[in-house]
C-alpha positions as CSV (number, residue, x, y, z in Angstrom):
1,X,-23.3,17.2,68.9
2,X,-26.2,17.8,66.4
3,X,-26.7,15.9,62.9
4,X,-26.7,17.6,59.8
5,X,-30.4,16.4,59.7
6,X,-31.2,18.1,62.9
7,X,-29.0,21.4,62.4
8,X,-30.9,21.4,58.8
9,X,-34.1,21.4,60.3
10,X,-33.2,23.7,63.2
11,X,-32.2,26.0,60.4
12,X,-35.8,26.4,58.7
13,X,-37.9,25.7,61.3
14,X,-36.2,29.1,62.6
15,X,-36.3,30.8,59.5
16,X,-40.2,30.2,58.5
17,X,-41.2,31.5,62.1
18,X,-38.9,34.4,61.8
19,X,-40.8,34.7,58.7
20,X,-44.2,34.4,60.1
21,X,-43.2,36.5,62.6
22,X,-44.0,34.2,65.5
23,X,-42.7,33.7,68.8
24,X,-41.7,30.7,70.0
25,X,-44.0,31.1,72.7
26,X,-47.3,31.6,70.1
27,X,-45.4,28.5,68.1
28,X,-45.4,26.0,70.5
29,X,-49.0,26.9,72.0
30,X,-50.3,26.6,68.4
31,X,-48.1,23.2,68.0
32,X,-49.1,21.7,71.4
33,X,-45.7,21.8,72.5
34,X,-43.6,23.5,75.5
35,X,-41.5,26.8,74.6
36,X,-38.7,24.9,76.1
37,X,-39.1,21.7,73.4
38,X,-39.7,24.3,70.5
39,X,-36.1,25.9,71.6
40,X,-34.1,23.1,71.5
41,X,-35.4,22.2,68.0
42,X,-34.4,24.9,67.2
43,X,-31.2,24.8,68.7
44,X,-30.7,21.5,67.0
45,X,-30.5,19.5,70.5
46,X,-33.7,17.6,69.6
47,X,-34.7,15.6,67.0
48,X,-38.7,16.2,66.0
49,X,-41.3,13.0,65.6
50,X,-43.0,13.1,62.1
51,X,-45.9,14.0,63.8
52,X,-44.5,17.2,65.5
53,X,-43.0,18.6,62.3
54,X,-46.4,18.4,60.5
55,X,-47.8,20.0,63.8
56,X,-45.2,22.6,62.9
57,X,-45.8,23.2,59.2
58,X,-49.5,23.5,59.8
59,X,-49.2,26.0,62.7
60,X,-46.8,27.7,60.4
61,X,-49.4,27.8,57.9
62,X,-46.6,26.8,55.7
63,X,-47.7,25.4,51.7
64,X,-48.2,21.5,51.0
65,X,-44.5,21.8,48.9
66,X,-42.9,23.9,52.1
67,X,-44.2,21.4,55.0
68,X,-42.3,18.5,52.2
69,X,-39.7,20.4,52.3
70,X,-39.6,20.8,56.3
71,X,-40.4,17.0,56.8
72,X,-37.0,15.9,54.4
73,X,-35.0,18.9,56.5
74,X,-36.2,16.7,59.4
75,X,-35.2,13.5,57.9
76,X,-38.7,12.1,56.8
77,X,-40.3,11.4,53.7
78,X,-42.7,13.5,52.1
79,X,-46.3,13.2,52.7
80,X,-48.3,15.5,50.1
81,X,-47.9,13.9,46.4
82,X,-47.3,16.1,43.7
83,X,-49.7,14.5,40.9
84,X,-49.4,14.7,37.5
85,X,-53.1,16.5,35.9
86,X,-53.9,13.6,33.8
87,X,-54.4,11.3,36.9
88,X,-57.1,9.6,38.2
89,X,-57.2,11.0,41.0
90,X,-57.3,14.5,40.2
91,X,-60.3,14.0,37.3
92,X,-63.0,15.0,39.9
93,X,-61.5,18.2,40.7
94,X,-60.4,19.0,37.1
95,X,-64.0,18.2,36.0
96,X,-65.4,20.5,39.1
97,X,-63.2,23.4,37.7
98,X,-64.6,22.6,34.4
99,X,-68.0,23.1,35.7
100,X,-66.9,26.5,37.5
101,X,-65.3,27.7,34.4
102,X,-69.1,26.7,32.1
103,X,-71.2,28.6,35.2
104,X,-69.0,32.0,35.2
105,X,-70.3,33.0,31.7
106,X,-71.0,35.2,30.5
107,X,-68.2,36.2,32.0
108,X,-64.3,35.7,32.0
109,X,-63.0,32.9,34.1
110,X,-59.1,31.3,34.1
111,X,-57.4,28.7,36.1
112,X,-53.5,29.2,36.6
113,X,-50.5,27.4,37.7
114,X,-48.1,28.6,39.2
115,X,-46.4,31.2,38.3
116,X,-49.2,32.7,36.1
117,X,-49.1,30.2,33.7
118,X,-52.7,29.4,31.8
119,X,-54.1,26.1,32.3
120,X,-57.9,27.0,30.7
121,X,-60.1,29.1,30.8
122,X,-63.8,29.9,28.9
123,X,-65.2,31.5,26.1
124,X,-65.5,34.7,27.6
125,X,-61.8,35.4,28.4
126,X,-61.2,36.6,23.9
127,X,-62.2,39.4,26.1
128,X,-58.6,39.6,27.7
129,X,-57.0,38.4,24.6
130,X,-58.1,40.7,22.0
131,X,-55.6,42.9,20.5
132,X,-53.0,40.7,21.9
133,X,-49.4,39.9,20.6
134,X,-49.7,36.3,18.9
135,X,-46.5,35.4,20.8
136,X,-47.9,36.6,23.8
137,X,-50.8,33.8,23.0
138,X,-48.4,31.2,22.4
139,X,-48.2,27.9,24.5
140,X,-47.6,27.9,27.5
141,X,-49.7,31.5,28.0
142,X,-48.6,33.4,31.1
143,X,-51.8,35.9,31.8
144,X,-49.6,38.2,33.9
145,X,-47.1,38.6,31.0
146,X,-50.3,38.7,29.0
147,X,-51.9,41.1,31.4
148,X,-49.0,43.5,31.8
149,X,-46.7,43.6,28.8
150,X,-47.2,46.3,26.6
151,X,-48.3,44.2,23.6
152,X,-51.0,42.1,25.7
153,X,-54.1,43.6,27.7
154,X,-52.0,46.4,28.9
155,X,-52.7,48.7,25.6
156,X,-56.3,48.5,26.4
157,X,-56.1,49.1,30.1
158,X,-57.4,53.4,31.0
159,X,-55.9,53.0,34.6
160,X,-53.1,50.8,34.2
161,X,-50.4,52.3,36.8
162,X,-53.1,51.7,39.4
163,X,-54.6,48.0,38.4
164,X,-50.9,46.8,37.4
165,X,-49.5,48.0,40.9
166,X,-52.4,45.7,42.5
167,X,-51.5,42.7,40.3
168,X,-47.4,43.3,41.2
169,X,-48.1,44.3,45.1
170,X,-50.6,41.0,45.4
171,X,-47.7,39.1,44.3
172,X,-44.9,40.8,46.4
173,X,-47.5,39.7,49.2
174,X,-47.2,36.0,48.4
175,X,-43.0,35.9,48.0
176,X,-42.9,37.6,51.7
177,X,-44.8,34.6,52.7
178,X,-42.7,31.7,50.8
179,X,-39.7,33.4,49.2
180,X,-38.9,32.4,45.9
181,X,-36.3,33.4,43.6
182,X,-38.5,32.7,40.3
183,X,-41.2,34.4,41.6
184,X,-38.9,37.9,42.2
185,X,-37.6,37.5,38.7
186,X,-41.1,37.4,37.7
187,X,-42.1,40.1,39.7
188,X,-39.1,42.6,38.6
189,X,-39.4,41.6,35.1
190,X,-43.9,42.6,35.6
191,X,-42.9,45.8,36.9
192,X,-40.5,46.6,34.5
193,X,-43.9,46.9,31.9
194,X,-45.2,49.4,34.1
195,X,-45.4,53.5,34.3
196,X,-44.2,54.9,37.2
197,X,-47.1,56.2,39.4
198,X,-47.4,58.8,42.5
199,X,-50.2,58.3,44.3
200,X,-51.4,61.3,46.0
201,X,-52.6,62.2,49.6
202,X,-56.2,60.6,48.9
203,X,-54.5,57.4,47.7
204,X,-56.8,54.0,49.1
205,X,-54.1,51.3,47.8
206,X,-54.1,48.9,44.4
207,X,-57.6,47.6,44.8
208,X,-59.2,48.9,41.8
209,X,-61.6,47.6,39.6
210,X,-59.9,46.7,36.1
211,X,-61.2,49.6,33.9
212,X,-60.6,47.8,30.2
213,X,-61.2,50.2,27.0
214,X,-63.8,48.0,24.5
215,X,-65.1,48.9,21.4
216,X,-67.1,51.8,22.3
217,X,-68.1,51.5,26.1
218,X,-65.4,51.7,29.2
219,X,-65.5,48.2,31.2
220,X,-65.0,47.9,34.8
221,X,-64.5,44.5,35.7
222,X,-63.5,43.3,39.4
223,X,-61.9,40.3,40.5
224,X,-62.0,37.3,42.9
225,X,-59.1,34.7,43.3
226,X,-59.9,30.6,44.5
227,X,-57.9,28.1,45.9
228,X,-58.3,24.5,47.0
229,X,-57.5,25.6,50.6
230,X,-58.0,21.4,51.7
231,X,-56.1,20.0,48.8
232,X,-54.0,17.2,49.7
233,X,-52.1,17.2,46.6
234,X,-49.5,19.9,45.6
235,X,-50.6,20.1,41.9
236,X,-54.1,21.2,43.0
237,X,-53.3,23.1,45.6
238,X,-51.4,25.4,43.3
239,X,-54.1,26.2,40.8
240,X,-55.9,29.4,41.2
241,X,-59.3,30.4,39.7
242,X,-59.6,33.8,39.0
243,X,-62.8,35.0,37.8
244,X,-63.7,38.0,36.4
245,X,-67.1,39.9,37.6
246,X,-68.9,43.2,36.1
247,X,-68.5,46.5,38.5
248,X,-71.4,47.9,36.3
249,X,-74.1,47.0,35.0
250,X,-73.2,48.2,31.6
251,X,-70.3,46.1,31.5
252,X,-72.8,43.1,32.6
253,X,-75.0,44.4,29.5
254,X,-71.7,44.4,27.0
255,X,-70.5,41.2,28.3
256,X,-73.8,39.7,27.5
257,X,-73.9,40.9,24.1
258,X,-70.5,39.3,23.6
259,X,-71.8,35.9,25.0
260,X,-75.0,36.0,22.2
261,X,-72.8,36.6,19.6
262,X,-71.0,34.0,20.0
263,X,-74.0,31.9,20.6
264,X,-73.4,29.5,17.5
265,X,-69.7,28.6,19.0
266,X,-69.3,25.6,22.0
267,X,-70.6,26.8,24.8
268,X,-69.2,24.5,27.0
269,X,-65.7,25.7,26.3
270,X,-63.4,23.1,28.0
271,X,-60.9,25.9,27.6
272,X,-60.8,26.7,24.1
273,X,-58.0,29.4,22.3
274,X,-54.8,29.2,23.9
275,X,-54.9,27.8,27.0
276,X,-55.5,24.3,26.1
277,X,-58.9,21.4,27.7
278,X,-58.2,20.7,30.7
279,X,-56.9,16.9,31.6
C-alpha cells in the first residue's frame, strides 16, 4: 500500500517526464538508475533516496523552485534557498549585474524578475520608455505590459504583429516547459494588446529584429536574453538580463548620440527612472 508521500511523488515525477517527453528508459539512463526502479517510483511501490530525486530533477532539467517542489513531494526538505535581494550573499552577483548593466551602454540593458517585472536597468533604456503611459511606469514596472500595451512601447513599434508574436510565442515556450497558471493569464492578457497577423507562405517565424520608430530615423534593435544557468539560489536564478543590441549601424550612430547627450547625467546608472538601484 503506497503513502500519500510516495503516490504524491509518483504523481509528478510522471507528469514532468510526460512533460519532457521522456521515456522511462532515456530517464533512468540519464538518472543512473534501472528502467525497472524508475517504474516502480513511479508506480508509487518505492520510496526515492534524497539523492535519487535530485538525480531526477536534474535529468529532468527541472527549475531550482520545481526540483523543491519534487524533493517535499518526496518527503524531503528543500535544498535551493530562496534569498531575499538585499542579502549578503547575493551582493556579488547583484554588483556583477550592476557592472553588466554600466558596460552595455550605450545601449539599452534590463534585469527582470519573474514574470516581467523590472528590477533595473541603465540609462539607455528612456529609450523604451519614451512616450510611455505614466502608469505604465509606475512601481513595480512590468516591461512586457510596458512593451506590449497600447499606451507603452507598442505605439512606436513599425512591425509590431511580428515582434509582439516573438515576445508572446518565447513565453508560450517557457509555460510548456513549467506550466504556470500566472504565467497563462499573463500571456492571454499580452496577446490580447496585439493585432491579429497572417503570416504568408514566406513566413521565417517571430525572430525579428525590434524595428522602433525614433525621432526621425527607423531603429532596428536585436536582442539577447541571460541567465544564471549555475545559480544555487532561486532568487537569482530567476533574474533575466535582456540586453538590447543595434541591427544597424545607424541605430548604433543614434544610440550614441543619445548617450552624449545625456553625458552631464550619472553614468553609472545603478538603475535610475523607474525601475529602482539594485540591492
Amino acid at each position: 500500500m503506497t503513502t500519500a508521500i510516495e503516490s504524491g511523488f509518483a504523481r509528478q515525477l510522471k507528469h514532468w517526464r510526460t512533460l519532457r517527453r521522456v521515456s522511462q528508459l532515456d530517464l533512468a539512463i540519464r538518472a543512473d538508475t534501472t528502467q525497472r526502479h524508475l517504474s516502480y517510483l513511479e508506480q508509487g511501490r518505492s520510496r526515492p533516496g534524497r539523492t535519487m530525486v535530485v538525480r531526477l530533477a536534474e535529468s529532468l532539467d527541472l527549475s531550482l523552485r520545481e526540483r523543491n517542489g519534487l524533493l517535499l513531494a518526496a518527503g524531503y526538505a528543500p535544498v535551493f534557498p530562496e534569498s531575499d535581494l538585499d542579502t549578503a550573499e547575493l551582493a556579488p552577483a547583484l554588483e556583477a549585474l550592476t557592472a553588466i548593466l554600466d558596460g552595455h551602454l550605450p545601449y539599452p540593458a534590463l534585469i527582470a524578475r519573474p514574470y516581467g517585472v523590472l528590477l533595473a536597468a541603465n540609462a539607455a533604456f528612456d529609450l523604451l520608455t519614451e512616450g510611455a503611459a505614466p502608469w505604465l511606469l509606475e512601481p513595480p514596472v512590468n516591461v512586457l505590459r510596458l512593451a506590449l500595451h497600447p499606451d507603452g512601447l507598442a505605439a512606436r513599434v513599425l512591425n509590431l504583429p511580428e515582434w509582439g508574436r516573438h515576445v508572446t510565442e518565447a513565453l508560450r515556450s517557457r509555460v510548456a516547459r513549467s506550466p504556470d497558471p500566472a504565467l497563462d493569464a499573463l500571456i492571454a492578457e499580452l496577446e490580447g494588446y496585439l493585432p491579429q497577423t497572417d503570416p504568408g507562405q514566406d513566413h521565417l517565424g517571430f525572430a525579428v529584429p525590434l524595428r522602433l520608430r525614433g525621432n526621425e530615423d527607423e531603429l532596428r534593435l536585436i536582442t539577447t536574453i541571460t541567465s544564471f544557468a549555475t545559480a544555487v539560489d532561486i532568487t537569482l536564478a530567476e533574474l533575466q538580463l535582456e540586453a538590447f543590441l543595434p541591427a544597424n549601424e545607424q541605430t548604433a550612430r543614434v544610440l550614441r548620440e543619445r548617450a552624449a547627450l545625456r553625458s552631464g547625467s550619472d553614468k553609472s546608472c545603478r538603475s535610475e527612472g523607474p525601475a529602482g538601484p539594485l540591492a
